[in-house]
N, C-alpha and C positions, 0 to 999 in steps of 0.2 A: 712346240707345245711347252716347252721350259721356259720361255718367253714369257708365254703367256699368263703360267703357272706364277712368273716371279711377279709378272706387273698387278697378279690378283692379290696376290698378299702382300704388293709395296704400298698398294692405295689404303687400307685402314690405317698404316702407319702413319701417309701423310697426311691421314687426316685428322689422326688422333694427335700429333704433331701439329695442325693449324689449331686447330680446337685448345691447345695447352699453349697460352702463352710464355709461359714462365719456361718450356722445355724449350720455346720455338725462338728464345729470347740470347741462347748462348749456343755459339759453337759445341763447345765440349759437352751440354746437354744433350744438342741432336745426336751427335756421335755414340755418345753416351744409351740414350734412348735407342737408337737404331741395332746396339750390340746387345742392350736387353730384348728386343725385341727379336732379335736372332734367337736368343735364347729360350724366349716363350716359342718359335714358331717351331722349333725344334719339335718338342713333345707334342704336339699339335698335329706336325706331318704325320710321325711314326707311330702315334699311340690313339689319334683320334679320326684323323681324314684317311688314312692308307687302309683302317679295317674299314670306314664306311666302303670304300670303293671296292672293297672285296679283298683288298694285299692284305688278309691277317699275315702273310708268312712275313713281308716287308721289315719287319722291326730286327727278327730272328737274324732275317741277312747281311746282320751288318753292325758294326762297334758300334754301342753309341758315343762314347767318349770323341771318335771320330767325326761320328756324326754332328753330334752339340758344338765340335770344334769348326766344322764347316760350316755350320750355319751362323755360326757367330763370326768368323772372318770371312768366308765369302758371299755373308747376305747380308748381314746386318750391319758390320764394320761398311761397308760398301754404300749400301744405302745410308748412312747417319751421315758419310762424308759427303755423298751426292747430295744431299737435303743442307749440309751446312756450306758448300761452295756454293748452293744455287737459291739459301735462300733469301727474302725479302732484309734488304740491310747489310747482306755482303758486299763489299767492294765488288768482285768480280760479277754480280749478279747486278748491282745497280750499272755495272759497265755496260754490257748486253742490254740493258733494256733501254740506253739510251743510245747504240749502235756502236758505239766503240769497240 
């Protein structure tokens, strides 16, 4: 279900990411974007989607300092790098698509 959870909130990034050339145009932007992106998705779990689903207590249970810290290095650092290794104009990305 974490899976799944992550691949729901990776897809607006990259789409909000295809849709902005100028972010989709440098390494350091994506990355960059993908940590801000961590950071909005933060507040978002804990203070908007967890009471919808009924976890008012969810937010209570937990640092958020901790929390903001996790989702900015293990969601959003993660996704900004996977978005900039793999995207259109990288080296290692034009390698794969032509089978190398």
């Amino acid at each position: 279900m974490n899976v799944a959870f992550n691949l729901l909130f990776c897809l607006p990034f990259i789409a909000l990411t295809a849709a902005a050339a100028p972010i989709a145009s440098s390494r350091g932007r994506l990355v960059g974007a993908g940590v801000l992106y961590g950071a909005v998705l933060w507040p978002l779990n804990f203070y908007v989607f967890a009471p919808l689903i009924g976890w008012d207590f969810f937010p209570d249970l937990h640092d958020p300092v901790v929390e903001a810290v996790a989702h900015i290095v293990f969601f959003g650092l993660p996704l900004g790098l996977y978005l900039a290794n793999n995207h259109e104009g990288h080296p290692r990305a034009e390698a794969r698509a032509f089978g190398a």
